[in-house]
PAMAR-467150 format. One record per residue (C-alpha): residue number from 1; residue in three letters; z, x, y. Coordinates in nm, 3 decimals. Layout:
<atoms>
resi->NUM	resn->ALA	z->Z	x->X	y->Y
...
</atoms>
This chain:
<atoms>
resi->1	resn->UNK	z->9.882	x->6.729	y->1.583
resi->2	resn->UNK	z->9.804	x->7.079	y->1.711
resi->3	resn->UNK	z->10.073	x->7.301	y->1.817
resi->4	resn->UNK	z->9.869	x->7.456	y->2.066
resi->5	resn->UNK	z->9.964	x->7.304	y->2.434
resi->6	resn->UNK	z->9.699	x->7.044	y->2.557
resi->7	resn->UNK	z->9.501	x->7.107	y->2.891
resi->8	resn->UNK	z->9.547	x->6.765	y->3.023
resi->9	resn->UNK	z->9.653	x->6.706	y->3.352
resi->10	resn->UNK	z->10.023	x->6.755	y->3.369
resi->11	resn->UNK	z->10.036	x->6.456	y->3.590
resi->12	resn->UNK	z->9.929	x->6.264	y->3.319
resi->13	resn->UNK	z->10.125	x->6.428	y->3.073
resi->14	resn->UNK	z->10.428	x->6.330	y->3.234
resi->15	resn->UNK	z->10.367	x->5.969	y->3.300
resi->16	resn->UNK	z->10.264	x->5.906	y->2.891
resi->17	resn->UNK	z->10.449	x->5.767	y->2.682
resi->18	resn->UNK	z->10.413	x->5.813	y->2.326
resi->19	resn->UNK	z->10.566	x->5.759	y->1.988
resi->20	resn->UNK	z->10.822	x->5.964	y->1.813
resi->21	resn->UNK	z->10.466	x->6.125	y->1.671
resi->22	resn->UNK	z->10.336	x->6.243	y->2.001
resi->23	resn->UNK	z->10.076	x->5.976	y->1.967
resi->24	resn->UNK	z->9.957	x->5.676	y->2.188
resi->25	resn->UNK	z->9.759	x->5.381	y->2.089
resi->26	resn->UNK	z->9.408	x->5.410	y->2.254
resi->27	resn->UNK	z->9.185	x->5.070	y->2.232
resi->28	resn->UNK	z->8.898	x->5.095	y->2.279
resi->29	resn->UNK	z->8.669	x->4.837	y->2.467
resi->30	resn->UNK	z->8.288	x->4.773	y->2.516
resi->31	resn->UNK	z->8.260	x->4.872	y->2.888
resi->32	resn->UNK	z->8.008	x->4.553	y->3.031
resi->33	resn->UNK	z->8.104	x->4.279	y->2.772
resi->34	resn->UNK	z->8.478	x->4.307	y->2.719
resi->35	resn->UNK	z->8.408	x->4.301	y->2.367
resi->36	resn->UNK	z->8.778	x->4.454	y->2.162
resi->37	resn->UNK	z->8.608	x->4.714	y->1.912
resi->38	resn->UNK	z->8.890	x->4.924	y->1.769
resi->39	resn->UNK	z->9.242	x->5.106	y->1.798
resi->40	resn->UNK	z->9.289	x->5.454	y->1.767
resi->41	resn->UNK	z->9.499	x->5.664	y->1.792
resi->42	resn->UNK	z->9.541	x->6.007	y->2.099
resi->43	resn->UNK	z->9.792	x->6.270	y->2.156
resi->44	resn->UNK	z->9.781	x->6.453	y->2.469
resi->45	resn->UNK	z->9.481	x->6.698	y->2.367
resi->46	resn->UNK	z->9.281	x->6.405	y->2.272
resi->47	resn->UNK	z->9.287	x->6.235	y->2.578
resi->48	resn->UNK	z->9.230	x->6.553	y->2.750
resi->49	resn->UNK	z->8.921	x->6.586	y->2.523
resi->50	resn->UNK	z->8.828	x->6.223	y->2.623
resi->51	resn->UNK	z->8.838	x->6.266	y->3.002
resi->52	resn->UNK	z->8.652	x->6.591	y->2.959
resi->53	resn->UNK	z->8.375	x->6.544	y->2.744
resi->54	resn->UNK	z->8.266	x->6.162	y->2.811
resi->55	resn->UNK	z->8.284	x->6.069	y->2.390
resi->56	resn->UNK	z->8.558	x->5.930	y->2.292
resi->57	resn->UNK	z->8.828	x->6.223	y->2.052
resi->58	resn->UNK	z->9.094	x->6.041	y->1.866
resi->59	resn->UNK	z->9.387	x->6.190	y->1.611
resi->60	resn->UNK	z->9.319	x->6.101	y->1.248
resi->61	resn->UNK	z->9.679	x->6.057	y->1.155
resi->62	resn->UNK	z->9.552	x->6.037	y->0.755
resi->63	resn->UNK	z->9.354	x->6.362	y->0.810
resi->64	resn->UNK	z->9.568	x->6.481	y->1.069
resi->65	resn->UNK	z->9.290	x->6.623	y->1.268
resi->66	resn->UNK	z->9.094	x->6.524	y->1.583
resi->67	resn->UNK	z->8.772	x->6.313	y->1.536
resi->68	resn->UNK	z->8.493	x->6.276	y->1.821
resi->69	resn->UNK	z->8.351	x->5.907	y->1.724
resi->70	resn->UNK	z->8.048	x->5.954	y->1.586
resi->71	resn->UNK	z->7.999	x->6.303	y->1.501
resi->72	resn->UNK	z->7.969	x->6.175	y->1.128
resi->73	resn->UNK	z->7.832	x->5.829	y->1.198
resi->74	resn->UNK	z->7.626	x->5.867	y->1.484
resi->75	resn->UNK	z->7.781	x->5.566	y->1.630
resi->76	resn->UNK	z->7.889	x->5.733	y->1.946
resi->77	resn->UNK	z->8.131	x->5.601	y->2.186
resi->78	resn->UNK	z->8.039	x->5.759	y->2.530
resi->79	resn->UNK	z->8.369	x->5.683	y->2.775
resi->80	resn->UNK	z->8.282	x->5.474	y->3.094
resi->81	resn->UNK	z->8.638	x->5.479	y->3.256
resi->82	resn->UNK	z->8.999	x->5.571	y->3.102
resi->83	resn->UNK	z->9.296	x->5.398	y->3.204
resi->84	resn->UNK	z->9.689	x->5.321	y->3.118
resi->85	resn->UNK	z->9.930	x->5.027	y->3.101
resi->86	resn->UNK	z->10.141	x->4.940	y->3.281
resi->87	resn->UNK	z->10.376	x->5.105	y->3.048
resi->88	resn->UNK	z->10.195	x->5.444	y->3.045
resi->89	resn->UNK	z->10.252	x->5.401	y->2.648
resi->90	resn->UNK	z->9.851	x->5.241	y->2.570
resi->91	resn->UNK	z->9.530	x->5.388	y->2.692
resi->92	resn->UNK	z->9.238	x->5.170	y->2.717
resi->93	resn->UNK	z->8.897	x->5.324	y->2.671
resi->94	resn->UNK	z->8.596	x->5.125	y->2.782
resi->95	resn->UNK	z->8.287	x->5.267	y->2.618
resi->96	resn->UNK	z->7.937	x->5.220	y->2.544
resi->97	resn->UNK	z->7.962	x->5.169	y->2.177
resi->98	resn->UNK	z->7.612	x->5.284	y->1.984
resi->99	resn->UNK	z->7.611	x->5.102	y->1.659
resi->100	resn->UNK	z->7.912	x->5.001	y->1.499
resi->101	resn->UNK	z->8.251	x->5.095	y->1.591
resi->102	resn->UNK	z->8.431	x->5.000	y->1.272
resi->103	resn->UNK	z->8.428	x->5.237	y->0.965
resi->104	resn->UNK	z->8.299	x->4.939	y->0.765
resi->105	resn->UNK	z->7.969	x->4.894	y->0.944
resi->106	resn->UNK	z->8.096	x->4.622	y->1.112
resi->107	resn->UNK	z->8.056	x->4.596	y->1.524
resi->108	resn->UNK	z->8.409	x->4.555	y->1.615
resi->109	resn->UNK	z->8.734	x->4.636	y->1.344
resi->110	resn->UNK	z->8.840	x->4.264	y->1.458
resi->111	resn->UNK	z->8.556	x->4.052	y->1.300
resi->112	resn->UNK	z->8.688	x->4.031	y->0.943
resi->113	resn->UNK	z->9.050	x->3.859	y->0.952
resi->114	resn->UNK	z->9.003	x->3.548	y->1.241
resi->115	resn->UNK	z->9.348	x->3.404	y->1.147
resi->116	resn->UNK	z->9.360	x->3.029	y->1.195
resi->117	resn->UNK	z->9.598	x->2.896	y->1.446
resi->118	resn->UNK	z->9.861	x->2.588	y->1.398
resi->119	resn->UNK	z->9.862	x->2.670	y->1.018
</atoms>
């Protein structure tokens, strides 16, 4: 993550709770279905880029950079409402997802492994 101090809200700063990595888990949602599309991941300046902007910014932790969704894809996640747990430690995003939100191609990252229950 960036070493530069984030802009976000210091009241929000203080109630987050993230990993030993500075990071929280952000999820994000389809805003008028429900519909789980993918995790992510945010640090402080990320979320502070989310609130801002309206498009959902994440932290690549494999290219340890931030990433506005769809920038490369086009499939754009515009932000509809932020919120935390009750926890403070998990941010849910509810978005309106253009095209697919997984890097396959698929809709949602939770389509391809159903795992069957009572096995």
């Amino acid at each position: 993550m960036t070493s530069t101090p984030s802009a976000l809200d210091p009241a929000i700063a203080a109630r987050l709770k993230r990993s030993a990595d500075g990071l929280v888990p952000a999820i994000a949602q389809q805003y008028d279905t429900g519909e789980v599309l993918m995790l992510g991941w945010m640090d402080d300046e990320a979320l502070h880029r989310t609130l801002t902007t309206g498009r959902a910014t994440y932290w690549s932790r494999s290219r340890r950079e931030y990433w506005v969704k769809g920038d490369t894809s086009g499939h754009v996640q515009h932000v509809k409402a932020v919120a935390l747990d009750c926890d403070a430690d998990t941010v849910l995003v509810k978005v309106d997802q253009i095209g697919a939100a997984c890097h396959t191609g698929d809709r949602t990252c939770f389509d391809a492994g159903v795992l069957a229950l009572g096995q």
